[in-house]
C-alpha positions in Angstrom: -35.5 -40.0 13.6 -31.6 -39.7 13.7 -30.0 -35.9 13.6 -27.0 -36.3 11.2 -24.9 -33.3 12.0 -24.1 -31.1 9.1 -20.3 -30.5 8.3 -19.8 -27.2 7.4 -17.4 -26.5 4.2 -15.1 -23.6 4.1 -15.6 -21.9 0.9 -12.5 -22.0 -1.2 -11.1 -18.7 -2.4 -9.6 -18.8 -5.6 -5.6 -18.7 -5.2 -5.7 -15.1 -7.4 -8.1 -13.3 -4.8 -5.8 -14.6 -1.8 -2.7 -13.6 -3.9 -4.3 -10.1 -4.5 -5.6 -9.8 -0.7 -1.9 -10.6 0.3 -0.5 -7.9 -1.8 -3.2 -5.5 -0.7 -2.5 -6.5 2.9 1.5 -5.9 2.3 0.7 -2.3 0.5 -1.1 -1.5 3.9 1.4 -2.5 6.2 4.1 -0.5 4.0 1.8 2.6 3.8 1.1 2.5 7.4 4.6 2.4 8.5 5.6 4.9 5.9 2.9 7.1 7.5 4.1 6.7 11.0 7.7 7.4 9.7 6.7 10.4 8.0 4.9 11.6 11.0 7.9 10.8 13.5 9.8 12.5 10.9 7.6 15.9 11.6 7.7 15.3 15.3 11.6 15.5 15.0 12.4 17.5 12.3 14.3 20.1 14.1 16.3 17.3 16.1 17.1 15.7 12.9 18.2 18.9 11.2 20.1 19.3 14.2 21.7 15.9 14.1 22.7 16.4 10.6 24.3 19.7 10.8 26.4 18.3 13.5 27.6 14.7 13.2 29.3 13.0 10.6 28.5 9.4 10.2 30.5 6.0 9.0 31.0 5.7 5.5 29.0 2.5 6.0 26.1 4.5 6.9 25.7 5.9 3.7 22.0 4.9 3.3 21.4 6.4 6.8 22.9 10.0 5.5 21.2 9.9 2.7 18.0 9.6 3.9 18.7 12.0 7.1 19.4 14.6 4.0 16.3 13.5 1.9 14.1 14.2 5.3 15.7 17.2 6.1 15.3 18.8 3.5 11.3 18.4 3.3 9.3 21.0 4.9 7.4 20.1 7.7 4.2 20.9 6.1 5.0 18.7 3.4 5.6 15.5 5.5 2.3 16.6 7.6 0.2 16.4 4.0 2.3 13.0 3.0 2.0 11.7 6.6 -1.8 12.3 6.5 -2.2 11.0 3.1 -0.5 7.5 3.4 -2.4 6.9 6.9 -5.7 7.5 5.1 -4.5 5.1 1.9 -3.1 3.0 4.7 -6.7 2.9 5.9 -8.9 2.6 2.7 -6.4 -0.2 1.5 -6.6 -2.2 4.6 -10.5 -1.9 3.9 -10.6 -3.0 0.6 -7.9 -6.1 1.8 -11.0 -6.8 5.0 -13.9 -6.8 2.0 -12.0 -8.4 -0.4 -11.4 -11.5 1.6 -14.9 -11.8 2.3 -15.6 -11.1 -1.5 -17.2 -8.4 -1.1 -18.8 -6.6 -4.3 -18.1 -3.0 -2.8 -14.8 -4.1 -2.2 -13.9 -4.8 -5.1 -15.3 -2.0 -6.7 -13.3 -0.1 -4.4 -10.1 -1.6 -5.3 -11.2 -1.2 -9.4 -11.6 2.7 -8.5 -8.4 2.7 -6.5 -6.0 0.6 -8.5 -7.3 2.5 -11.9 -6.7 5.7 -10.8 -3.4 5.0 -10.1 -2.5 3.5 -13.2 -1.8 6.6 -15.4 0.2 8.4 -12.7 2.5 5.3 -13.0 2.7 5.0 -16.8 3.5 9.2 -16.5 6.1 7.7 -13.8 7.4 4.8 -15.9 8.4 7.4 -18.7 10.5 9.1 -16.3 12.5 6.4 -15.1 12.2 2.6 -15.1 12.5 1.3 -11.9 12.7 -2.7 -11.1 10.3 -1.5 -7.8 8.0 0.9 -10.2 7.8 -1.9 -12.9 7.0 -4.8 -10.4 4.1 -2.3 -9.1 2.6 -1.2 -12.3 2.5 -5.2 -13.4 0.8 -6.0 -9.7 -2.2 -3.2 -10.7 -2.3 -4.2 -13.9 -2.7 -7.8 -13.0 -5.5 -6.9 -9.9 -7.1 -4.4 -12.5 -7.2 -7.6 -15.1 -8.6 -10.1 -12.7 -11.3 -8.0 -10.9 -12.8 -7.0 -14.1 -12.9 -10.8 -15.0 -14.2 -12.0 -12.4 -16.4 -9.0 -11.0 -19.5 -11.0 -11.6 -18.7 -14.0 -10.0 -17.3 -12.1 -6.5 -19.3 -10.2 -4.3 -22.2 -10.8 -2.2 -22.6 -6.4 -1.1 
């Protein structure tokens, strides 16, 4: 009897679930490092209100200033709460990225839960101001929320 080795397939992923698993992975890079600024931001609040009482910067530094102010003027338990909050976002994003490349039916119930609840506060945040970057969000979510719930059935092995 001859042993024919068996070739092992990789499982194609359809391009919409690795398009939505790269955005997910991008939204928890972003979140992490705006946790990690926030934080750094709370760390050094009192040198950075100290720096901006006391030094003027380039006019080409605009952005810098304006941000130095933005900070500044944040209390510190206010960046603790925000810091906080984006880390564990951070987290439960990166989680949701993790199951949803391995088509995971939690996963993508999680991101259902997650990506729904945030769509009102957007529309509320739309009416307020359109934004090219608030816009480009709320048509990602929408389009995640639209494929999951299309293709919920046919995704996930728990």
């Amino acid at each position: 009897m001859i042993n024919i080795p068996r070739i092992q397939v990789k499982k194609q992923r359809p391009p919409a679930l690795i398009a939505i698993v790269l955005y997910k992975g991008f939204v928890a890079t972003l979140l992490t490092a705006t946790s990690i600024a926030l934080l750094l931001a709370l760390k050094n609040h009192a040198a950075l209100e100290d720096f901006s009482d006391y030094f003027l910067l380039e006019p080409k530094l605009n952005i810098v200033e304006f941000l130095l102010e933005k900070v500044v003027s944040v209390q510190p338990k206010t960046l603790l709460f925000s810091g906080l909050a984006a880390g564990l976002y951070a987290v439960l994003t990166a989680i949701e990225t993790i199951g949803l490349w391995y088509e995971k039916g939690w996963a993508t119930i999680l991101v259902l839960v997650l990506v729904g609840i945030s769509i009102p506060p957007e529309i509320y945040e739309l009416f307020h101001g359109v934004t090219v970057l608030k816009l480009a969000v709320f048509i990602a979510n929408i389009a995640v929320l639209w494929y999951l719930l299309h293709h919920l059935p046919k995704h996930g092995n728990s």
